[in-house]
C-alpha positions in Angstrom: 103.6 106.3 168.7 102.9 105.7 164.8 99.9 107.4 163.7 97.4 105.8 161.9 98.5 107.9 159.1 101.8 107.1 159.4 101.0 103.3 159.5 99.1 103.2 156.5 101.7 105.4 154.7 104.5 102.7 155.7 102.2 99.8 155.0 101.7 101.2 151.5 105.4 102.3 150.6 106.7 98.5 152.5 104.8 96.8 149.6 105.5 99.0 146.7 101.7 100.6 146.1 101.3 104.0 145.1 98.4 105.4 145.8 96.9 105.1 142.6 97.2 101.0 142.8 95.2 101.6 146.3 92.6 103.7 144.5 92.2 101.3 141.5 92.1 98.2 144.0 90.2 99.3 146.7 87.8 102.5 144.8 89.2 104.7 147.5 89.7 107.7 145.9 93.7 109.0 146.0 93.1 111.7 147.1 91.1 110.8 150.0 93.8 108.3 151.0 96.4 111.4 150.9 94.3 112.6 153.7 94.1 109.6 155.5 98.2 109.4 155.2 98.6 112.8 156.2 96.4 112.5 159.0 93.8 115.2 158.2 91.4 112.7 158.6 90.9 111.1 162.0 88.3 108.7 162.1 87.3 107.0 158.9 84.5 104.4 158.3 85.2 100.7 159.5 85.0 99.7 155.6 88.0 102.1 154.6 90.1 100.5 157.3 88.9 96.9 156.6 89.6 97.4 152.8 92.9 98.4 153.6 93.9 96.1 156.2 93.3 93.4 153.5 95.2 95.3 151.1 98.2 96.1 153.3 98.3 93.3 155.4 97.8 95.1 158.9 95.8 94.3 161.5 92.5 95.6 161.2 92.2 96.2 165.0 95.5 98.5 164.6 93.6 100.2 162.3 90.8 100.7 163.9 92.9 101.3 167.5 94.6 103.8 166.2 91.7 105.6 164.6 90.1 105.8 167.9 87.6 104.0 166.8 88.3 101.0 170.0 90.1 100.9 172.6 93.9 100.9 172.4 94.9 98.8 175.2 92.4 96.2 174.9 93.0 96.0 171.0 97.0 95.3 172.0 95.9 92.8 174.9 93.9 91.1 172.5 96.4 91.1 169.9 99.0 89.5 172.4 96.3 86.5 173.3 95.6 86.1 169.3 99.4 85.5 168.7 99.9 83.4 171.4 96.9 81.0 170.4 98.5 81.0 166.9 101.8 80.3 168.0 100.2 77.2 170.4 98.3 76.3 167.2 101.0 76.0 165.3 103.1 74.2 168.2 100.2 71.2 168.1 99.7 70.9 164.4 101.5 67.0 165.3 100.2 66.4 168.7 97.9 63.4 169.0 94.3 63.9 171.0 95.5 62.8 173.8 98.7 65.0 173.9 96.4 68.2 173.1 94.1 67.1 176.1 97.3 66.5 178.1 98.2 70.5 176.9 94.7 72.1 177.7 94.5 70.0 181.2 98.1 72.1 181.8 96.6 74.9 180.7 93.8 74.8 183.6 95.9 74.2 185.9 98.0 76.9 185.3 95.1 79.4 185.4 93.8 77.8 189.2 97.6 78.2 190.4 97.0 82.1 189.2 94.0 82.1 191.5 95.2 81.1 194.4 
């Protein structure tokens, strides 16, 4: 399992940022994002890991999963329901209203066949 060093390490090198970029971009000191990278640091402020979320393009409930800072599972179940209502919002971008109702009525009925 990727630490949340490790992750923001990756994230960093993927998109060609040296740590100095991240410092002059975010004010995060470099030095202070060493430590993050190298995992000396654990559990940093919600405003670090939102800062560099934006800048690295990660989820910012990774982030903050991995940093302890919420819980793991639910921050991956979550994830899962987020993608799928993105990809079923990217599936009905044509549908016409009555279509979409016709989808959310399947929907319901789907979850009271779960039920039973």
């Amino acid at each position: 399992m990727d630490t949340l060093g490790t992750t923001l390490k990756e994230s960093r090198k993927s998109l060609g940022f040296t740590l100095i970029d991240v410092q002059s971009e975010t004010g995060i000191s470099n030095a202070y994002l060493s430590q993050l990278e190298n995992d000396k640091i654990k559990s940093p402020s919600v405003n670090i890991l939102s800062k560099l979320s934006s800048m690295y393009r990660v989820s910012l409930k990774d982030l903050l999963a991995k940093a302890n800072l919420i819980d793991r599972e639910k921050a991956k179940e979550e994830e899962v329901n987020f993608s799928f209502a993105q990809q079923v919002a990217f599936r009905s971008e044509d549908l016409t209203v009555e279509e979409r109702d016709h989808v959310l009525k399947y929907l319901e009925f789907l979850k009271t066949q779960k039920k039973t």
